[in-house]
N, C-alpha and C positions, 0 to 999 in steps of 0.2 A: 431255892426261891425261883419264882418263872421269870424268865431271863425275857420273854416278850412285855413283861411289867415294867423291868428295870430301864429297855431301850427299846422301843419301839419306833422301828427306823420308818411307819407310816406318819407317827405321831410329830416324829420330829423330820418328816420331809427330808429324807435321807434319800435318793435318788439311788441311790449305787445298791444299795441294801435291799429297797422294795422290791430293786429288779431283781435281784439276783433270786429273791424268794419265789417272785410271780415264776422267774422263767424255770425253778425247779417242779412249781407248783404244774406249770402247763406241761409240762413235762411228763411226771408224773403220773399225769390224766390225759396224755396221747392226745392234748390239743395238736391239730393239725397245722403245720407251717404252710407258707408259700413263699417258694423261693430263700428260702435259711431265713422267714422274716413272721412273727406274730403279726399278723390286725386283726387290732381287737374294735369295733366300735367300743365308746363310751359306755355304754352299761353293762357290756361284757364285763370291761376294766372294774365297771365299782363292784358285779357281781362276784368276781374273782380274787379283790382282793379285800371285800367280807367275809369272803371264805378262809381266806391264809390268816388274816387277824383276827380271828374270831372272839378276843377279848376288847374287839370295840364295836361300840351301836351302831348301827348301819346310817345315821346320820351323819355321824363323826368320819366314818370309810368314807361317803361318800364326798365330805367338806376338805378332807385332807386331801384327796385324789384331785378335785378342783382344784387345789393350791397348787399340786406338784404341775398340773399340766397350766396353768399362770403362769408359775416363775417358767416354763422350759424346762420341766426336769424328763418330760417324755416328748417323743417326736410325734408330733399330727401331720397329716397332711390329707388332700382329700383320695376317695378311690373314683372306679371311673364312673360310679350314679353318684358323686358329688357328696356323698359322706363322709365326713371327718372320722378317721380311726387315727388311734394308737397303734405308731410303729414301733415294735419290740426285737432286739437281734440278737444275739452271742456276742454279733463282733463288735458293735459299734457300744465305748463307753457311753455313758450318761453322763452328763457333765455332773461336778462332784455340788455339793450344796454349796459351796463357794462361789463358785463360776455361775450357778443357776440365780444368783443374785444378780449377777452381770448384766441377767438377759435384757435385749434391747425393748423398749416400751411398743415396739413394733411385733416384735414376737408373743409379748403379755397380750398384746391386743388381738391379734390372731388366736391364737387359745382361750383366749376370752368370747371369742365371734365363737366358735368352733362347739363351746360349752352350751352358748344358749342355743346353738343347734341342735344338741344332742337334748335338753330341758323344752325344747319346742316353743326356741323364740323368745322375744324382750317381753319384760313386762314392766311396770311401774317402776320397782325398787331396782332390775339391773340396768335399765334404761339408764340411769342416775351413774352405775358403774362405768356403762357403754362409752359414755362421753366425755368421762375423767380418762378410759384406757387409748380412746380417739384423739383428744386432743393429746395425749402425751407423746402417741407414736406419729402425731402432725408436727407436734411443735419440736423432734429431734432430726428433721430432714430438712439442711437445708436446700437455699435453693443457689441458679446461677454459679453455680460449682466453676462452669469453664472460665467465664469472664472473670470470676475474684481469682483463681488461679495464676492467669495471664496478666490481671496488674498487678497480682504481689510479684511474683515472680522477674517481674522486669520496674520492679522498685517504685511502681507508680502509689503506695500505699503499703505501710505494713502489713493488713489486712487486706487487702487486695479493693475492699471494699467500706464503705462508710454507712450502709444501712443494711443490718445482716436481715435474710429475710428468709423465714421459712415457711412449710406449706400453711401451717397451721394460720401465719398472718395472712398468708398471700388469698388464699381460697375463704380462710375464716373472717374476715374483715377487711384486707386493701379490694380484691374482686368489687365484693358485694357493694361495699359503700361506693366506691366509684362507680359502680351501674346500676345502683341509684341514683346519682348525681344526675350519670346519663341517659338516663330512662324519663326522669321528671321533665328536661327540655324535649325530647322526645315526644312527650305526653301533650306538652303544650302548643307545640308544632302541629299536634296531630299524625301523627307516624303511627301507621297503624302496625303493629307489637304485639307479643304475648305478654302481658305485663302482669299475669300471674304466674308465669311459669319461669319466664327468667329470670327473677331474683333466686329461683331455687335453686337452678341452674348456674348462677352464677357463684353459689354456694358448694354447691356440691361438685364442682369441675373436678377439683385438684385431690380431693379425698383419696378418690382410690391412688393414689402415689403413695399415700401415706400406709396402706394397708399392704398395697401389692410387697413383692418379694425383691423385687428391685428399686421401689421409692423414684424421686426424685429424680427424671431427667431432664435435663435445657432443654428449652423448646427447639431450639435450633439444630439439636442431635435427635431427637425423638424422632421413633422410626413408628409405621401404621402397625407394627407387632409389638410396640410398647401401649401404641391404644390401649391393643385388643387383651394383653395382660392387666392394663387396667381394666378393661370391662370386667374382667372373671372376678377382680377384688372387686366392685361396685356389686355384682353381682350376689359374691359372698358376704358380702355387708346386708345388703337387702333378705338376704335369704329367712334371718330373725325378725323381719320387719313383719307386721301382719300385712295377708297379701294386698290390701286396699292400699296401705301405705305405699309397699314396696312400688306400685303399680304407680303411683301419682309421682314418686320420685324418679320412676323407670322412665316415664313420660316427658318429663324435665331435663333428666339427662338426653336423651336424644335429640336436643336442640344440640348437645354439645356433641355427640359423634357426628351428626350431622355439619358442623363447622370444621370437622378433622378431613372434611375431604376438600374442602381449599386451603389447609394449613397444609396438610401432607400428600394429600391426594393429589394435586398436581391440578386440580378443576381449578377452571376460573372463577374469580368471586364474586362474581353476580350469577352464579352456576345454583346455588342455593339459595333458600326459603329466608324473608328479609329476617328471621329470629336469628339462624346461623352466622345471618350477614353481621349482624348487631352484636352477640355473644361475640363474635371473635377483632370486632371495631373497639368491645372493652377489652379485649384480652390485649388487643394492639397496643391502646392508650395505656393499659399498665406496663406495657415492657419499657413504651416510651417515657415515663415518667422516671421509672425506674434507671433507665438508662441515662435523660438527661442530668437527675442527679447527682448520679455518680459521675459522671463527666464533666461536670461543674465541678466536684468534689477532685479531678485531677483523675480518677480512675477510666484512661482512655479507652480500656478495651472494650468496656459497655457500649461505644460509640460502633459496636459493629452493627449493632440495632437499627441504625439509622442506612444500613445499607439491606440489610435481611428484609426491613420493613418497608421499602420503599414504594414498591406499588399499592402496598396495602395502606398508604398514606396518602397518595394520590384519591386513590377509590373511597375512603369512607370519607373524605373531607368532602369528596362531592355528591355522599350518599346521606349521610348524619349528620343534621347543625348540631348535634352536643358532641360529636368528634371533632367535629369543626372546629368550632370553641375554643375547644380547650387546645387542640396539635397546633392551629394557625402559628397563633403569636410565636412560636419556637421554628417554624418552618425557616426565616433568617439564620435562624442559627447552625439548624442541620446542615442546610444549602452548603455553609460555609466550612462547619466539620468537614463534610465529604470532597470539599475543592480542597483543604487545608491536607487530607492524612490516606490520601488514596492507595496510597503503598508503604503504609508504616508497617511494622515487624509482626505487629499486633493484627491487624487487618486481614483475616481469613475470610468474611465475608465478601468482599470486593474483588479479594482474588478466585474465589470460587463462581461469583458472577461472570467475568473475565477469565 
């Protein structure tokens, strides 16, 4: 009986087995290595492995090899013209079908980008995939690591913190709706805005954290080489967009690097275009939200906020009445935090100013 009937390790997504076939296969046929390492673009891979299975429909090779590179059962990554290939080695196992279940929704989502690259791009029906595999790999990263850290740890909260929050809330719905809130007094003031471009903006900031290699870092640690790792995932996201799209999103986003050079850049913040100004006056109002919170809630170390943020509190209150607004009324409060805890244990902030 043909033993490729009985188990066929393409059929049943057997990772360890495909390979071990592919790499006798390439072998075999004097495919040429580089550096002890197969890359194969994507249609090498389905071409190649129609060939070794050849008791299955080139539909089926080609549906199954999809799945293996979703779950993680092969390594992608890009070359240096930005194409997604399949790495293949001797040395390096393949995690076994157990483990490839494991794989983080961040990694599904990257092989998933990577797929419609190689297919030329979203269309209708994976668009529909694209945003089930984005918000999974949004909603597993969270955020504020440092500060939940420093109040569990010094017993201010089991959990360190009281309102868990990840990208997928923070970018997907706290951002936006609160810069809409502050966009609409803006609007009526008359504050002359991009007020089609940054709600998109105020949408799409935090995505590439969700995509890049290294996710989620505080704002307070992020370095201008964390940016620019996010650009490449913005960048790799966009790449499936058709290019009108990509192009109005690319547009949108550059309100937000352009606010990374008074967040990190060192510029002063009237140094920038009043959209940057604004984009990063919402960005303020959510850390401070989030941080009075949890500071009412007992979780001090959020309270470092009120010193990281300080000039930036000064300046929008006296640049945006919807900043205004809303920080005033708590400005008594801060005042008082920062007389009450200038030298608590917790307090890296203040002491880094000093």
């Amino acid at each position: 009986m043909n033993q490729n009937r009985l188990y066929n390790p393409l059929v049943h997504q057997d990772p360890e087995k495909v390979r071990e076939r592919l790499i006798k296969y390439l072998q075999a046929n004097n495919v040429a290595m580089v550096n002890n390492e197969y890359r194969l673009d994507l249609a090498q891979l389905a071409n190649y492995l129609g060939k070794i299975f050849i008791n299955l429909p080139t539909r089926t090779v080609k549906h199954k090899m999809d799945q293996l590179i979703l779950s993680g059962g092969f390594a992608t990554e890009r070359d240096d013209s930005g194409r997604w290939v399949v790495v293949i080695t001797n040395k390096t196992r393949v995690p076994s079908y157990a483990s490839i279940k494991k794989a983080t929704k961040k990694e599904k989502l990257r092989a998933f980008i990577a797929k419609c690259q190689a297919e030329k791009g979203l269309d209708l029906v994976s668009f529909a995939a694209f945003c089930r595999h984005l918000t999974g790999a949004l909603g597993e990263d969270a955020r504020f690591k440092q500060y939940t850290k420093i109040s569990r740890d010094l017993g201010f909260s089991e959990n360190g913190q009281n309102l868990p929050e990840t990208i997928l809330e923070h970018t997907g719905i706290d951002t936006p709706l609160l810069g809409a809130f502050m966009l609409g007094i803006e609007k009526k003031a008359g504050t002359l805005l991009n007020y089609g471009q940054l709600p998109l903006a105020f949408t799409l900031h935090d995505i590439p954290e969700g995509i890049s290699i290294k996710g989620d870092v505080d704002w307070n640690l992020k370095t201008r080489e964390d940016d620019a790792k996010e650009d490449d995932a913005l960048s790799f996201m966009l790449s499936i967009f058709p290019p009108a799209s990509a192009e109005f999103c690319d547009e949108a986003f550059a309100i937000v690097r352009e606010s990374e050079k008074i967040k990190r850049g060192g510029a002063p913040l009237n140094s920038v275009s009043e959209d940057a100004q604004f984009f990063f006056a919402v960005e303020t109002a959510g850390y401070l939200a989030r941080s009075l919170y949890e500071v009412k809630a007992g979780n001090l170390a959020f309270g470092n906020t009120f010193w990281n943020q300080e000039k930036e509190i000064v300046h929008f209150c006296a640049k945006f009445s919807s900043f205004k607004f809303l920080i005033e009324p708590y400005i008594p409060f801060i005042e008082e935090f920062r007389r009450k805890y200038p030298d608590a244990a917790w307090n890296f902030a203040n002491k880094k100013k000093s």
